[in-house]
C-alpha positions, 0 to 999 in steps of 0.5 A: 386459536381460531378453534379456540383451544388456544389462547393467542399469547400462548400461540405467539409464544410458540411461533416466536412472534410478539403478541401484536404480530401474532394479533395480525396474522390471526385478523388475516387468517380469519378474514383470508383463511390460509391465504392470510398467511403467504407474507406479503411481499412475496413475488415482490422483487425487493426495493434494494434489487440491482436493475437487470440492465445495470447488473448486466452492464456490470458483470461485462465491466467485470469481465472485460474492462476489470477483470484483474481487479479485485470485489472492493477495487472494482467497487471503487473503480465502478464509482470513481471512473464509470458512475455506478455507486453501488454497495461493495456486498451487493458487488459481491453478491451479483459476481458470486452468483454469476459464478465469478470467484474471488480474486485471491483467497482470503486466509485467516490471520496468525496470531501475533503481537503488533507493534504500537504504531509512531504517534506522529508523522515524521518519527519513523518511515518504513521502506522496502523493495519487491521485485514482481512482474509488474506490468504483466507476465508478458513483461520483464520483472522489475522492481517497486520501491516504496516508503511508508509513514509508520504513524499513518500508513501513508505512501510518502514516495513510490517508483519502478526501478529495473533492480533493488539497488543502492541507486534507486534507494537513493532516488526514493530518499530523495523524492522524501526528502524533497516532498517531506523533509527528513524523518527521525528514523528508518525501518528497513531489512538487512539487506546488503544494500542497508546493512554490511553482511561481510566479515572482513574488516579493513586496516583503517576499520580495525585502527578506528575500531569500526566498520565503515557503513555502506552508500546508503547507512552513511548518507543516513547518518550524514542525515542525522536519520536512525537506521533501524534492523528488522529481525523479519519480515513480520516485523515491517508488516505494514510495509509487506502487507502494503506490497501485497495491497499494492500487487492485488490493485497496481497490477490492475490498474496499470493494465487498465492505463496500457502502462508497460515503461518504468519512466511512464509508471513512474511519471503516473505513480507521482501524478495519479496513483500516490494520491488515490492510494493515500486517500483510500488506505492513509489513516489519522495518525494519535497526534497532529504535528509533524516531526519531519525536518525539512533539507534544502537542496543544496544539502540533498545534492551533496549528501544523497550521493555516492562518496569515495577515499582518493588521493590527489596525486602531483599532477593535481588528478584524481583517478578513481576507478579509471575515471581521471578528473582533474581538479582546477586550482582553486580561490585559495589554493593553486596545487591541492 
């Protein structure tokens, strides 16, 4: 162009520039020769480039204080605890080129179908057990309990337990009926403990013509609540892909509050945790309202607990299981 064998729209065309660009390199090319064209802010550090000092301090946070936590988790944790706002890609930058890798590979996801969520709270609760080391490797497993709203994906009740058993499903139903109500249905596997996998049918079950439930399917029932089966693991996705949320940042941060007991991580998963975790991951359900129903106390003492068949015998006792307990007269009645 400067020699004149070309015109500058045919030179802007060939760079890939805009004609006005192009006007502008050519004005700083005549007047600075090929020094014109160096862009200018080169050797500039950039307007968004972390502080040397903080991403030092940073990568020691990384390494020491959160060195189980994962890029997005430690983003938050950096805002919320330690005062350093700073973007979660500009974390992911700093730690990559530190040489920090990332806490768990990320796979691409299998095609499925999903299942429409509930379109109001209250319609259908997930649950689910997940047995883990949870306070670390040098502790015992134990296990994590958990109940999920379908509609919002909301942690509606959560606790440690040594085992998955039908007593600490109970205490889980409990805390939901107590903190929410009564859900219209829930989403639950086969396990034992929900569903009766044995094939024997006793006298009574074969004169009825069916099967007595197990603890928990009966106290549902008594509940008005529908259990429904899951065919797979896919199928309650949410809760299971919640577990594996809950495994990348609950181990974390029970590291980081030196917490190693069942009572004192539940005291703190019903204080802190619970309402961190919805206020990060719940969403807003398609309709407002609510379709839980609320259960008095009265009724949660007498139908959330274990029930037995025993006769009475002559001397006004009842032995159940070895245990003996004898029964008072009563208002209306002196012998039972």
């Amino acid at each position: 162009v400067a020699q004149q064998k070309l015109s500058l729209v045919e030179a802007a065309a060939m760079i890939n520039l805009s004609y006005r660009q192009a006007k502008r390199i050519n004005r700083r090319f005549l007047s600075e020769g090929l020094a014109g064209l160096v862009h200018r802010t080169r050797g500039r550090p950039a307007a968004n480039a972390l502080d040397p000092a903080l991403a030092a301090r940073i990568l020691q946070l990384r390494q020491d204080k959160y060195d189980d936590f994962n890029d997005t988790h430690f983003t938050e944790m950096l805002g919320e605890i330690e005062g350093i706002s700073v973007s979660r890609e500009k974390i992911r930058q700093l730690l990559r080129q530190a040489g920090i890798k990332p806490k768990r590979r990320r796979r691409p996801p299998r095609h499925r179908s999903r299942r429409e969520r509930r379109s109001v709270v209250g319609i259908m609760m997930q649950w689910d057990g997940s047995p883990h080391r949870w306070f670390g490797p040098l502790q015992p497993p134990c296990c994590l309990l958990s109940a999920i709203d379908d509609a919002d994906s909301r942690l509606l009740a959560a606790l440690f337990a040594p085992a998955e058993t039908a007593v600490a499903y109970m205490r889980l139903l409990e805390m939901v009926l107590r903190r929410h109500g009564a859900p219209l249905s829930v989403y639950q596997d086969r396990h034992s403990i929900h569903k009766r996998t044995d094939d024997h049918w006793s006298l009574e079950e074969q004169l009825a013509g069916v099967r007595y439930p197990t603890h928990l399917g009966r106290i549902l029932a008594e509940l008005s609540i529908r259990a429904i089966s899951a065919s797979s693991p896919q199928a309650k996705g949410r809760i299971e892909r919640g577990f594996g949320t809950l495994q990348d940042r609950l181990i974390a941060e029970l590291k980081l509050e030196n917490i190693t007991e069942i009572d004192q991580a539940n005291r703190w998963l019903e204080e802190i945790f619970i309402l961190r975790h919805n206020k990060r991951f719940a969403r807003e359900p398609k309709k407002t309202g609510s379709s839980f129903r609320k259960i008095s106390q009265t009724e949660r003492y007498q139908k959330v607990a274990f029930a037995y068949e025993a006769t009475v015998t002559n001397d006004n006792c009842v032995n159940l299981r070895g245990l003996i307990i004898n029964i008072p007269p009563g208002p209306r009645r002196r012998s039972y």
